[in-house]
C-alpha positions as CSV (number, residue, x, y, z in Angstrom):
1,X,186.0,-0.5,48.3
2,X,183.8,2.6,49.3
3,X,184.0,5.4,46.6
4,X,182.5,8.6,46.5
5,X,179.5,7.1,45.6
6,X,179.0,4.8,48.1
7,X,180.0,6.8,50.5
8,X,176.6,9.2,49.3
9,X,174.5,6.1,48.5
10,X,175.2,3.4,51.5
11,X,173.0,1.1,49.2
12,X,175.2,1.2,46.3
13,X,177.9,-1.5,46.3
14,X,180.7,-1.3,43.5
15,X,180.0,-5.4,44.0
16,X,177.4,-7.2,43.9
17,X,176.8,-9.3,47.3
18,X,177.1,-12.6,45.7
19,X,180.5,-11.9,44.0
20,X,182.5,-11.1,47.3
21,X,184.5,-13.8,49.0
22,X,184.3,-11.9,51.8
23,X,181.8,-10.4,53.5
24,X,181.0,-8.3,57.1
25,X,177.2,-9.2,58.9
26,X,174.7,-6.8,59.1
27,X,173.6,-5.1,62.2
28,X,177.3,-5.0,63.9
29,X,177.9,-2.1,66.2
30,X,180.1,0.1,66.1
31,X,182.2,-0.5,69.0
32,X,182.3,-4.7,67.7
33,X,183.9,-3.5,64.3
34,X,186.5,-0.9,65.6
35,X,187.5,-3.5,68.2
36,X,187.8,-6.4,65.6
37,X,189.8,-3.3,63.4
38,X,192.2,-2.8,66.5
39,X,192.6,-6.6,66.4
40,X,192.9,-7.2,62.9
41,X,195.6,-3.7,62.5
42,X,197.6,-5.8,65.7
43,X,198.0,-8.8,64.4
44,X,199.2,-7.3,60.7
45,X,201.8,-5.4,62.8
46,X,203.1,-8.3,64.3
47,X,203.6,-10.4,60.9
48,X,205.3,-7.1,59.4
49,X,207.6,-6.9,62.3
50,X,208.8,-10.2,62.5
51,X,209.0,-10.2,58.7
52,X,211.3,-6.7,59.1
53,X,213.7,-8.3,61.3
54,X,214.0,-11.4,58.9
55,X,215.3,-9.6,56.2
56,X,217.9,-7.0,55.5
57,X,218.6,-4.2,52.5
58,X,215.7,-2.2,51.0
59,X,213.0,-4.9,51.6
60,X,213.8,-4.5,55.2
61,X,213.3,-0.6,54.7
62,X,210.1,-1.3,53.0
63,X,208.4,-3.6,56.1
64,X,209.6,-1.1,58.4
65,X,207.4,1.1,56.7
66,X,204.7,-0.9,56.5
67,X,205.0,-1.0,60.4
68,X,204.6,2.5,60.9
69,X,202.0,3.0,58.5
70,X,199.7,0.1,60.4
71,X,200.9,2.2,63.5
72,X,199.2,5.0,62.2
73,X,196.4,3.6,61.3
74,X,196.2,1.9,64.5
75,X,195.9,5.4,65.8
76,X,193.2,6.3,64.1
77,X,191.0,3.7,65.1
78,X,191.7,3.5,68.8
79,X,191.2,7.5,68.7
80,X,187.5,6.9,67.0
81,X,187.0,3.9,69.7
82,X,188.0,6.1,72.4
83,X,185.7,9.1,71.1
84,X,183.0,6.8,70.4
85,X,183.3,4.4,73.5
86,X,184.5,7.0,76.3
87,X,185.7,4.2,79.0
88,X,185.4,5.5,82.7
């Protein structure tokens, strides 16, 4: 999770390496992360939509959301790719 402090210190983790389950490698560029990002914010969209059209009531309001939410997000990560990575 980055916090204000991390965000400052790049250094300072609010875990400790070997505690994670889950890590990212070092040395990954930018373009690499954003992509995987895109990919990752895709495939979440997909699950939530299917999952929105399997149920009905509020539960189906709440996945819905979640949709647009992730198509927000979405958003903001192609618009950082496409700012950072300028295709021709």
């Amino acid at each position: 999770m980055i916090n204000e402090t991390t965000r400052r210190n790049p250094e300072h983790h609010s875990h400790k390496t070997e505690e994670r389950i889950f890590s990212v490698r070092d040395n990954l560029g930018t373009e690499t992360l954003l992509v995987n990002a895109s990919q990752d914010l895709a495939s979440i969209s997909d699950i939530a939509t299917h999952l929105a059209f399997e149920i009905d009531g509020p539960q189906r309001n709440v996945a819905l959301g979640i949709c647009r939410m992730i198509d927000g997000v979405q958003l903001l990560v192609d618009k950082v790719l496409d700012e950072a990575h300028p295709t021709a």
